[in-house]
N, C-alpha and C positions, 0 to 999 in steps of 0.2 A: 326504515330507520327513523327513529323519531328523536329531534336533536333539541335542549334547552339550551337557545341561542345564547341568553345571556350569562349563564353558569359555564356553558362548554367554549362559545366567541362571544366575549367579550363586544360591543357593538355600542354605536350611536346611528344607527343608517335604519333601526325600526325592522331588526329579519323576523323578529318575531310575530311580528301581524302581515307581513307581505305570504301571503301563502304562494304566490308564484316563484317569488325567489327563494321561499324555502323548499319547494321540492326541488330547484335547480340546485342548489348547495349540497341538499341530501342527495341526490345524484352522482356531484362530483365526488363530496366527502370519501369514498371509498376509495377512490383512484390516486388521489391527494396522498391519505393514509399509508395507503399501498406502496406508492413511489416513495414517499419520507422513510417504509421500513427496508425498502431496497437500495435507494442511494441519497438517503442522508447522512448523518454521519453514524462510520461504521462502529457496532460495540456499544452503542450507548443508550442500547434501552435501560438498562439496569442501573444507569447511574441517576443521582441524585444530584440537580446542580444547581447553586445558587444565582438564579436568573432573575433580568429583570422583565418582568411584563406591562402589555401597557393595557388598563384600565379606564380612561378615557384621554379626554383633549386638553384638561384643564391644566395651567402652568405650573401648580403649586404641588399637583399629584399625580399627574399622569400617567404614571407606571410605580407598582409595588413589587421588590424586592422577595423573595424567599428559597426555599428547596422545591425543585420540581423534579419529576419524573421526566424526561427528554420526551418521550412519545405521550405523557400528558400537557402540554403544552396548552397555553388554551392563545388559538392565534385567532387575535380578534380584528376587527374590521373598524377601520374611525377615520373619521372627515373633520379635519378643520372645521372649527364653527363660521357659520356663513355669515360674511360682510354686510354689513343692513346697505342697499343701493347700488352692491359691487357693480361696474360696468366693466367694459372690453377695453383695455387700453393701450392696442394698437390693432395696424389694417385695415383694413376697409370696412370693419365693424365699429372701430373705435369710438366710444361714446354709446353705444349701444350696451340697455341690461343685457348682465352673464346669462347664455342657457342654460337652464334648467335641465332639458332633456337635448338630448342629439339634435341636430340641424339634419332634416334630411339627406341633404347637398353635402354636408360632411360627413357623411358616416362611414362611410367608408375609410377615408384620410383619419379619422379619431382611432377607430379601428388597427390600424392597422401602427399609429402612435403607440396605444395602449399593448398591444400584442408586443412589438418590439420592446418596450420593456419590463412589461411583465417577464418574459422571457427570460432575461438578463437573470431573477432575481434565484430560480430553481438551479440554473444552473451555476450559479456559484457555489451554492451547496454542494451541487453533483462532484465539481470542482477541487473542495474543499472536504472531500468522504473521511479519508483514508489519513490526516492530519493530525485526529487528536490519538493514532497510536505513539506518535513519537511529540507530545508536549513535554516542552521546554521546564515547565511549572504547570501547578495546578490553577495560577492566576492565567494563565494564558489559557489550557484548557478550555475554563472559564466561558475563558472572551472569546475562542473561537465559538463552542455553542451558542452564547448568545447570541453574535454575528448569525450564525446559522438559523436560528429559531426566527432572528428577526425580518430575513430573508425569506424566510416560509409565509411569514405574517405580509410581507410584501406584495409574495403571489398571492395570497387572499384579497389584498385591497385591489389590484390590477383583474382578478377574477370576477370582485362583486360587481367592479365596473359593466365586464364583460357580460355578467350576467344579470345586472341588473337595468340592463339599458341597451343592449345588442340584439335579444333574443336569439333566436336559433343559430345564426351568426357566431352571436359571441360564447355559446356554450360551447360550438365545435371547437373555439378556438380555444379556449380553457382546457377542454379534453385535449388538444394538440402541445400546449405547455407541456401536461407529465409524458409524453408520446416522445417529446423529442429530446435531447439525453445529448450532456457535454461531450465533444470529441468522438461521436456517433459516426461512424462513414458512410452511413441510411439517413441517419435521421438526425444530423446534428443544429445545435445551438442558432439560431440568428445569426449573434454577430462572430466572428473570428476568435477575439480576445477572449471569449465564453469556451472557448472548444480547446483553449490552450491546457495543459496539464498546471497542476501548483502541486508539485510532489512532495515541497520543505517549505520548511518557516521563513525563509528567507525570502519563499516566492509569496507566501500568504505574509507575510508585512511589505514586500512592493506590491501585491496586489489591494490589500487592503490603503494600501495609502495612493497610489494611482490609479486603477480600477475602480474602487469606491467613490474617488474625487471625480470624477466620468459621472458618474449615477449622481452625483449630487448636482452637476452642475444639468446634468438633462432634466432632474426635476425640478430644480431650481426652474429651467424654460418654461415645462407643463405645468409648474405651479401657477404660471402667468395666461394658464386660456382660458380661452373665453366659457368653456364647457366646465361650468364651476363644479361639478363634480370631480371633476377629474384636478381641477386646481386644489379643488380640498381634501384630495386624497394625497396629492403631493405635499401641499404644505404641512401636512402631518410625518410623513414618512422622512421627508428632510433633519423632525427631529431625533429618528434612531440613527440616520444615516452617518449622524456626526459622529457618534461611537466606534462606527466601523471606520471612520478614518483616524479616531483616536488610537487607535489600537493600533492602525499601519504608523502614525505617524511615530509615538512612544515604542513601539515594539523595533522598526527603525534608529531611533535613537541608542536604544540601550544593547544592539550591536556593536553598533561606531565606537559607543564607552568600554561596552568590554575588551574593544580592538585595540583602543587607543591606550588601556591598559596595561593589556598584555604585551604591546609593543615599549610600552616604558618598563616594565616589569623586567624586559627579557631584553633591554636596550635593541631591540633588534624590528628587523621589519617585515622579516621571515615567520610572521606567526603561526602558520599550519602547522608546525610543530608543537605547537601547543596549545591548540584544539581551538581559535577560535578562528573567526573566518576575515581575513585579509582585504584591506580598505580594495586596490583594486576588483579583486574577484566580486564586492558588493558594488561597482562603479558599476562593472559589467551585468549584474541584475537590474541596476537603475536603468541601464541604457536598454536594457530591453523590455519592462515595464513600461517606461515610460512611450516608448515608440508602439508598442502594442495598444496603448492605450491613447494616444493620441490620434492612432487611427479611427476610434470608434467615433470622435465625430464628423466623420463622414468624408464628402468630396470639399473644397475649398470654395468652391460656386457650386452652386444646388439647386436646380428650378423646383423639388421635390419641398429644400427647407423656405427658399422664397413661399412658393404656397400656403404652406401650413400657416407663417406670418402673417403673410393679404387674409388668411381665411377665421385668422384670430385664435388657432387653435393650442400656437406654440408661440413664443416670444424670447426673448433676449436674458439672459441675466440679469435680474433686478432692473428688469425692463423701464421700470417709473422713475428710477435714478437717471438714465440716460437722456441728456440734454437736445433731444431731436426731436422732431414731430410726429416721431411712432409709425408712421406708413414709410417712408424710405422710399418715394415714390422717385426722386430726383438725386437721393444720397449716393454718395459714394463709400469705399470703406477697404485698406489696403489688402490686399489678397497677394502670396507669393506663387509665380512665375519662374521657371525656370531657362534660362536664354542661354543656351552653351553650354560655359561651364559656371557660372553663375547665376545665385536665384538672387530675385528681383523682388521688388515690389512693385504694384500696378495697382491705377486706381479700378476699383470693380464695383457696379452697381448693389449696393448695399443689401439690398433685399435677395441680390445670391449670396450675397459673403456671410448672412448668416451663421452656418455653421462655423465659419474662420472667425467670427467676434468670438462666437462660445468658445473656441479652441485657445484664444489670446489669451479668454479673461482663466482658465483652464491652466494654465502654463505660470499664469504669474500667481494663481494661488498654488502652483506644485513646487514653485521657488522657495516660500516661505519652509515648508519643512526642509528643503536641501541647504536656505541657510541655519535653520536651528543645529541641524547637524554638522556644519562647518563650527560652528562654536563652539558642539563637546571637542571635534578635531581640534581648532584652537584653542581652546582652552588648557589640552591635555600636551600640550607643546608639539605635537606631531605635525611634518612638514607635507601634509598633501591636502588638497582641497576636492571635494566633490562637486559636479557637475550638471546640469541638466543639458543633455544634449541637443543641437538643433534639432527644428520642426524635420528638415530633410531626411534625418537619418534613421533608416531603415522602415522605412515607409511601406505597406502592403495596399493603400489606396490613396486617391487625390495624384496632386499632381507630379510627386514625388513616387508613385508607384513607378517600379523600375530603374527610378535614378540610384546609384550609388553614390553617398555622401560619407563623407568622415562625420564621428559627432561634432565639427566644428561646422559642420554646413560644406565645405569645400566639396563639390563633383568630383569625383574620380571615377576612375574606369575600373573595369569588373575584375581584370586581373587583380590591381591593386587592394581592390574588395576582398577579393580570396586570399588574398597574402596576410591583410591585417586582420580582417575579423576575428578572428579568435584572441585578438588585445581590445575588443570593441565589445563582442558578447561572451555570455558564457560558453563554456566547451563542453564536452559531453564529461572530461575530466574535472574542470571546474562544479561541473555539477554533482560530480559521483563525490567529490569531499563534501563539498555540502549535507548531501545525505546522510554521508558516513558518520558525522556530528548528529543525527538526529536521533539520539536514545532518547527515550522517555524516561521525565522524570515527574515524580508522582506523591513526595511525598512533601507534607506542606512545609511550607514555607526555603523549600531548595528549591536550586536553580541551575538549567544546564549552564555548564562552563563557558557556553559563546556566549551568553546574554548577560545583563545585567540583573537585580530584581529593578521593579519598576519603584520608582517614588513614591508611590501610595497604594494603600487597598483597593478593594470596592465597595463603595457605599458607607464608606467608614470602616471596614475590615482592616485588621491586621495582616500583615503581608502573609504570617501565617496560618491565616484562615483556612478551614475545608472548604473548599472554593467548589468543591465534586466529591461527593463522596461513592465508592465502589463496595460493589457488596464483600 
């Protein structure tokens, strides 16, 4: 198969004169294809959707708008343009030029960085198959393809890595991507939160608003290593990433407003009766969104994320803003403990607390959309407030694995866990109305009855744009 890189992937990475990486892309291509027409999103070869693509890296233009075919897609490959002098700017390298190529001694550790979230990025898709039968609007439709397509485009850039700087290595490991399949009991996902199901809209906007903010904040890290390829594949991909939290966080929003609505509408607070979905019942998807997604980064001390820091490979959140001397050779940095029936703080050697920085600075950028959404609630006079629950609660790894907490952080015991959880999470009932709301709706510019429309088009579009057209 013979592929014209720059007509079919878009590129600034040169695939067109590397003949080693193009027979390795021509290889994979098929498998890629393959897997997008089996569990990408279902039903949508035949639609036409106004997507945005990206074209290169430059501020002013970097992706153009039109009608695309879903399976023509052209998912291209782009690197931040490179730093004239960039150096390493923490660990034991610090002050030292970026590499170019792998470091021996780290290859494997890079490796196996790049595999876990490349990972992440197919299986959101996979995750995400079965969603656009029951769109809300053809604006949302929309926004989930292109969430999906840009996803796909993700895997490309975590692939070219693989493949263009791993060899043999990193192809198996790209063939092992489309191999492994969300919620698989063979062959599943990496992380947890990837294998979880998003059956409705409600789980695809917490998950695009707290799953998604996970992914920005990990490449926000690897946008800071020292292995400038891989920084400049991240700092590129940071700028689709924003969209998909736009989307969680506006599609979020314009529930709350139709809630707080229909609650003044019907002076009542009993709104299932009239079809939209009930502030507590959406507490309880927050609390479990957010506690799934707080898991992904990791243990709370990590000799595995200390490492990767000394090795210069991963870093901090806007690592150069941070007022310390970037090795954390003597730091300290607070980490939660659990002592009884109270969690604690403890000072912890900084260089394990790594992943607990990422998770802090994670938490207080997950506040800002739970207060925008307290102000439609306020605004609309209605008397409850939404929440983000503690780090503790309902924890599947760190140190909170096992503990039972209320979302206020309080211990309690397993009985009490089994008594209330079902005012904590959702229920299997909770869920089954959720779905029950989920008719599609398809024709432009309507809107299912839970949501609101959104404040604006796309791209300057009228809300009742063909946002997808169907044959």
């Amino acid at each position: 198969m013979s592929i014209d890189y720059q007509e079919m992937i878009p590129n600034n990475v040169g695939l067109g004169e590397d003949r080693r990486l193009r027979r390795a892309l021509e290889q994979w291509l098929p498998g890629f294809q393959r897997w997008w027409r089996e569990l990408g999103p279902a039903d949508s070869d035949s639609l036409d959707v106004y997507l945005r693509t990206a074209i290169s890296v430059e501020p002013g233009g970097w992706a153009n708008y039109g009608y695309v075919r879903m399976p023509d897609y052209r998912w291209g490959i782009f690197l931040a343009h490179p730093e004239p002098d960039r150096r390493i700017n923490f660990g034991m390298h610090k002050g030292d030029p970026v590499w170019r190529q792998v470091p021996g001694e780290y290859r494997a550790d890079l490796r196996r960085l790049i595999v876990t979230q490349g990972d992440t990025e197919p299986a959101s898709v996979e995750q995400q198959r079965h969603l656009g039968k029951t769109c809300p609007s053809l604006y949302d439709l929309r926004n989930l393809f292109q969430v999906n397509v840009e996803e796909g485009r993700h895997l490309w850039a975590m692939v070219y890595l693989l493949h263009g700087f791993f060899g043999r290595d990193g192809r198996e490991e790209a063939e092992a991507m489309l191999e492994r399949h969300s919620g698989d009991p063979d062959r599943p996902r990496i992380l947890n939160a990837f294998n979880e199901e998003t059956p409705d809209w409600l789980s695809y906007f917490m998950f695009t608003y707290f799953t998604d903010r996970d992914g920005k904040f990990q490449l926000a890290a690897l946008a800071e290593s020292g292995f400038d390829p891989l920084s400049r594949t991240c700092r590129f991909m940071l700028t689709e990433e924003a969209h998909h939290m736009f989307v969680g966080e506006t599609g979020l929003g314009r529930v709350v407003q139709r809630t707080c609505e229909a609650m003044n509408e019907h002076t009542t607070d009993e709104v299932r009766k009239h079809g939209v979905i009930d502030l507590p019942t959406f507490q309880k998807y927050l609390n479990f969104h957010f506690s799934a997604s707080v898991d992904l980064f990791g243990q709370e001390l990590s000799t595995n994320a200390a490492s990767y820091y000394t090795m210069g490979l991963k870093g901090r959140f806007q690592e150069t803003r941070i007022g310390d001397d970037h090795t954390l050779a003597d730091a300290t940095y607070p980490a939660p403990e659990v002592k009884g029936e109270q969690v604690v703080l403890v000072a912890a050697p900084a260089l394990n607390a790594v992943n607990e920085r990422l998770r802090d600075d994670y938490i207080a950028d997950c506040r800002r959309g739970v207060d925008k959404w307290n102000e439609i609630i306020r605004g609309a006079g209605v008397d409850f407030e939404l929440t983000l629950p503690h780090r503790a609660f309902n924890r599947k790894i760190g140190v909170f694995a096992g503990v039972k907490a209320t979302p206020e952080g309080a211990i309690i015991t397993q009985a009490r866990w089994e008594r209330a959880r079902a005012n904590w999470l959702p229920t299997g009932a909770d869920r089954a109305y959720v779905e029950s709301l989920m008719a599609p709706v398809t024709e432009p510019g309507k809107m299912a009855n839970w949501i609101t429309p959104p404040a604006k088009g796309i791209n300057g579009k009228r809300l009742n744009y063909e946002y997808v057209r169907f044959d």
